[in-house]
DRENLOGU-195927 format. One record per residue (C-alpha): residue number from 0; x, y, z. Coordinates in nm, 4 decimals. Example, Ala and Ser with C-alpha at 12.3 -4.5 7.8 and 13.67 -1.06 7.14 Angstrom:
! residues 2
pos:0&px:1.2300&py:-0.4500&pz:0.7800
pos:1&px:1.3670&py:-0.1060&pz:0.7140
***
This chain:
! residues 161
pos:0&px:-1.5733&py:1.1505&pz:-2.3524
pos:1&px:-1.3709&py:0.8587&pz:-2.1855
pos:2&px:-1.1774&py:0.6356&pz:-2.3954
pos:3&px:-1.1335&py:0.2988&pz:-2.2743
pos:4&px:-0.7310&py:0.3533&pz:-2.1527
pos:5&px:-0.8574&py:0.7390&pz:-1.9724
pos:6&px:-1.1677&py:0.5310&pz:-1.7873
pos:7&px:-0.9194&py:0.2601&pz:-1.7346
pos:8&px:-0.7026&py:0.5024&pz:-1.4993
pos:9&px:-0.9874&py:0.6331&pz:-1.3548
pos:10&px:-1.1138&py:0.3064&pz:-1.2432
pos:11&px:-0.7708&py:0.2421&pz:-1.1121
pos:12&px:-0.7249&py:0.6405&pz:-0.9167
pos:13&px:-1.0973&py:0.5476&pz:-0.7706
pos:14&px:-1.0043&py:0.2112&pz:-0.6432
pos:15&px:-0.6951&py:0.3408&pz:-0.4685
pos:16&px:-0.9061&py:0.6644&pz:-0.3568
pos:17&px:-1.1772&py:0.4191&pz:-0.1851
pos:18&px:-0.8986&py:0.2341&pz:-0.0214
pos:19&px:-0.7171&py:0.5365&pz:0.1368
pos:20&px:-1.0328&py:0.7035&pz:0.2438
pos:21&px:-1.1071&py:0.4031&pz:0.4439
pos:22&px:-0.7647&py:0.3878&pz:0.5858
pos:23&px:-0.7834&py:0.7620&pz:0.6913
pos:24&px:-1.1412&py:0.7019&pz:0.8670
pos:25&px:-1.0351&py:0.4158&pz:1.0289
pos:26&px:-0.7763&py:0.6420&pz:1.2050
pos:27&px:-0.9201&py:0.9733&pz:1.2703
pos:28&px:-1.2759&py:0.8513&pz:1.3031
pos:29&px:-1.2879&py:0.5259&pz:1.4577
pos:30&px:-0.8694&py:0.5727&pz:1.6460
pos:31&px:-0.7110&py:0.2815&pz:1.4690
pos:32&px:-0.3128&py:0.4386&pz:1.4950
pos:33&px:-0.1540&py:0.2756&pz:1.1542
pos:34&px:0.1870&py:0.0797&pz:1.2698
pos:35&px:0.5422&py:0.1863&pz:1.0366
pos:36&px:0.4352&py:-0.1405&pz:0.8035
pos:37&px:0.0729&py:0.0384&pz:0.7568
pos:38&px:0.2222&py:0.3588&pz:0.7029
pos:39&px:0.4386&py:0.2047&pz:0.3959
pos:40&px:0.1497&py:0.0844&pz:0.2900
pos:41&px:-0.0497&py:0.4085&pz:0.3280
pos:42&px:0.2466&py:0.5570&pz:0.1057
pos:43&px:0.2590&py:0.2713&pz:-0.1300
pos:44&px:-0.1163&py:0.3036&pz:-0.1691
pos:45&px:-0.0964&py:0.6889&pz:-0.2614
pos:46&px:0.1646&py:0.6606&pz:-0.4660
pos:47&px:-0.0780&py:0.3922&pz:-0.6888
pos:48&px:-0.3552&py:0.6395&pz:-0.7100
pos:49&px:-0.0700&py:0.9636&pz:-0.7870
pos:50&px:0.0182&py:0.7606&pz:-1.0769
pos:51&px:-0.2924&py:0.6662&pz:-1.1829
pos:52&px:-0.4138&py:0.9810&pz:-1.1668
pos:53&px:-0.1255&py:1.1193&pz:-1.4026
pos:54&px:-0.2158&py:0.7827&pz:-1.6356
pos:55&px:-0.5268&py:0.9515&pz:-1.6851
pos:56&px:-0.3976&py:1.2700&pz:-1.8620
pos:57&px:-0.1116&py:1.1342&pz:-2.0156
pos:58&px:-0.2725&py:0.8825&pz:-2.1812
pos:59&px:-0.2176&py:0.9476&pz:-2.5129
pos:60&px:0.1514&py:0.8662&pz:-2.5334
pos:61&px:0.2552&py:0.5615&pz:-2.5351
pos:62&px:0.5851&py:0.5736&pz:-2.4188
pos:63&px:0.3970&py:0.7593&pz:-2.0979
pos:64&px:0.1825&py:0.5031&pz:-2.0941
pos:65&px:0.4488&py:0.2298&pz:-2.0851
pos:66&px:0.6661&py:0.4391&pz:-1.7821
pos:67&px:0.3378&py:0.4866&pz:-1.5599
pos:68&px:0.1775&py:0.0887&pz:-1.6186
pos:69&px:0.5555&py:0.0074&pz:-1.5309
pos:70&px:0.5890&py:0.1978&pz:-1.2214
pos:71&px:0.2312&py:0.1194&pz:-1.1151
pos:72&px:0.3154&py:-0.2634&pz:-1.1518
pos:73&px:0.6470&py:-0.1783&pz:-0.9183
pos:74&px:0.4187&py:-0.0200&pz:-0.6846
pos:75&px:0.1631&py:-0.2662&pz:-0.6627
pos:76&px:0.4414&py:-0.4960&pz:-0.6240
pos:77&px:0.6465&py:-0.3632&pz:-0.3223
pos:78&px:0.2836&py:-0.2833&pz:-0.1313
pos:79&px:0.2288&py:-0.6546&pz:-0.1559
pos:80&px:0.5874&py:-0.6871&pz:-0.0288
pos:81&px:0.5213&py:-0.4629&pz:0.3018
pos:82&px:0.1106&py:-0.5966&pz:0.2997
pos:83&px:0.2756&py:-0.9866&pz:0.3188
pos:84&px:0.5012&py:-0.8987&pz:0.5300
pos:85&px:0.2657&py:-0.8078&pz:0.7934
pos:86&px:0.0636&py:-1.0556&pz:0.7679
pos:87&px:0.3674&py:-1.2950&pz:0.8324
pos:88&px:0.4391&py:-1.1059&pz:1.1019
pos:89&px:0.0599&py:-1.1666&pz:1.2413
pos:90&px:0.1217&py:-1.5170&pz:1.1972
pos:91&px:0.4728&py:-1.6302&pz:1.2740
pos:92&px:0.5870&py:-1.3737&pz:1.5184
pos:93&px:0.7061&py:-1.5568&pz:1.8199
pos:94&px:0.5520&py:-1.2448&pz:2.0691
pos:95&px:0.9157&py:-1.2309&pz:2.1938
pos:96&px:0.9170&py:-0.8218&pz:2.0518
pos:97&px:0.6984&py:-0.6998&pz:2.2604
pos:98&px:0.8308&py:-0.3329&pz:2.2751
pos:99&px:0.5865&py:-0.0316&pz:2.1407
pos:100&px:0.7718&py:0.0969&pz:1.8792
pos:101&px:0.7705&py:0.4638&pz:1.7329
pos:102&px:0.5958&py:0.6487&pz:1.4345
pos:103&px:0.8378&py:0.5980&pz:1.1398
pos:104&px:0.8470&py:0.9544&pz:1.0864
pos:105&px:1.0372&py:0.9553&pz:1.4446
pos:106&px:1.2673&py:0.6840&pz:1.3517
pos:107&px:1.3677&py:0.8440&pz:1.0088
pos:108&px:1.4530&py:1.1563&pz:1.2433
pos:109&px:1.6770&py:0.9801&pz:1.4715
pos:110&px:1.8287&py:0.6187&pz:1.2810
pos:111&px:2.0000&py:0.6049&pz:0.9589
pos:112&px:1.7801&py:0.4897&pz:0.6733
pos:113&px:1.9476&py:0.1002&pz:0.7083
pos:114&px:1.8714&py:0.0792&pz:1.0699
pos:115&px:1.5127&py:0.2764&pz:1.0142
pos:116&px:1.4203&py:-0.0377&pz:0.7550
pos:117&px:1.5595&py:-0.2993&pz:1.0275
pos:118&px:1.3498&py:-0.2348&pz:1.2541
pos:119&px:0.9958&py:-0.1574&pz:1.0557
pos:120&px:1.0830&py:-0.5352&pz:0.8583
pos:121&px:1.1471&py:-0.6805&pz:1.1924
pos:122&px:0.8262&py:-0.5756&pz:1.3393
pos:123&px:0.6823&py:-0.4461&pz:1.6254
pos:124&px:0.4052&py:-0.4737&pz:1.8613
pos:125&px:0.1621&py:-0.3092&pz:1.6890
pos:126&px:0.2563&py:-0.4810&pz:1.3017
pos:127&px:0.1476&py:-0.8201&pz:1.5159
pos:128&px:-0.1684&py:-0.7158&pz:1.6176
pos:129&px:-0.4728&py:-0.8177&pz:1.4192
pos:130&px:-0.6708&py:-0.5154&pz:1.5246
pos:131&px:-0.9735&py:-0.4401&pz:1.3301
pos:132&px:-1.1630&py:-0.6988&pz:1.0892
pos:133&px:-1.4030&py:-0.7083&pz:0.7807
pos:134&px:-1.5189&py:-1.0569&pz:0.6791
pos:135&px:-1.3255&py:-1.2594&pz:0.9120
pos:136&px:-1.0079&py:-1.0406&pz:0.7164
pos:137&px:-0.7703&py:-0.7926&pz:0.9207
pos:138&px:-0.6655&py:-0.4318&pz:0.7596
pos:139&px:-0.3405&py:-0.6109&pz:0.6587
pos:140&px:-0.4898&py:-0.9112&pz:0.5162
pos:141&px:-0.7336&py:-0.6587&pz:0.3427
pos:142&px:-0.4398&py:-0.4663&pz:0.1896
pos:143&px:-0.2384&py:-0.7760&pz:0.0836
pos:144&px:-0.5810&py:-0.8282&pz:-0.1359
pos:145&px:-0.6018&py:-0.4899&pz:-0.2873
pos:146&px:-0.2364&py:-0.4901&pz:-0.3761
pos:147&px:-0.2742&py:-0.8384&pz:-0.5752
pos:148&px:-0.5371&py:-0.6994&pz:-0.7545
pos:149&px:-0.3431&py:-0.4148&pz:-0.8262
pos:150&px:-0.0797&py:-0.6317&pz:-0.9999
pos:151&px:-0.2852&py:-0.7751&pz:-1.1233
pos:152&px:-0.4867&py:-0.4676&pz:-1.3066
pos:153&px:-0.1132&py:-0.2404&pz:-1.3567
pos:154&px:-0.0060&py:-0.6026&pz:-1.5369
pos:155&px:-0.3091&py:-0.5813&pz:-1.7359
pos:156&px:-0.2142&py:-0.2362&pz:-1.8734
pos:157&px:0.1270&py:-0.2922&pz:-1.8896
pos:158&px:0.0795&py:-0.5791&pz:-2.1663
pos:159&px:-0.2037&py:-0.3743&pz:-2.2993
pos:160&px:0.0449&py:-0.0961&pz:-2.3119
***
């Protein structure tokens, strides 16, 4: 039987799930190639649904509890940071970078971690582009809105504890 904190977690894991499982069918289905700030994002996103997933055993505890609803929040948190970010991007960028940049795997293989984070915040071609839409909303838009109401629920069981 669920108790409300396990079916909690669950809810949580199979929000994050949904999310990523669009994500990967958008790129190996439909060819949408996810830019460095997606990628993050990607990451951030899986990281969410790893830790709700261990919520969801360890639930019992409550200093567990407490560690997991505090990392999730920090999670949520710094995939808003890279979602808003891109969307910025989309809307302020001048168009003066122009260049195609590289997978961030590539960059991590050949730049130092400082100059790898340079150039993914700074943006490149591809973080500008709107690409595909849902309800008048781009994928980064659409992430940005996920990752509030991820706060927003990790908040929720942090103070619920």
């Amino acid at each position: 039987m669920l108790t409300p904190s396990r079916s909690l977690y669950l809810l949580g894991f199979l929000s994050v799930l949904f999310v990523l499982i669009i994500s990967m069918w958008l790129q190996y289905v439909d060819g949408f190639v996810p830019c460095p700030l997606c990628t993050l994002q990607r990451l951030t996103f899986a990281l969410l649904a790893i830790l709700f997933f261990i919520g969801f055993f360890i639930h019992k505890y409550k200093l567990s509890r407490l560690t997991i609803n505090f990392l999730s929040t920090c999670a949520a948190l710094t995939g808003a940071f890279f979602a808003g970010r891109q969307v910025w991007l989309q809307f302020f960028s001048n168009g003066s970078n122009t260049e195609c940049g590289v997978s961030i795997q590539y960059m991590l293989r050949i730049l130092s971690f400082k100059e790898t984070a340079q150039k993914i915040f700074a943006g490149s071609a591809e973080c500008t582009q709107r690409g595909w839409e849902f309800l008048y909303l781009n994928m980064a838009e659409w992430s940005l809105i996920w990752f509030v109401l991820l706060i927003i629920f990790a908040g929720y069981l942090l103070k619920k504890g």
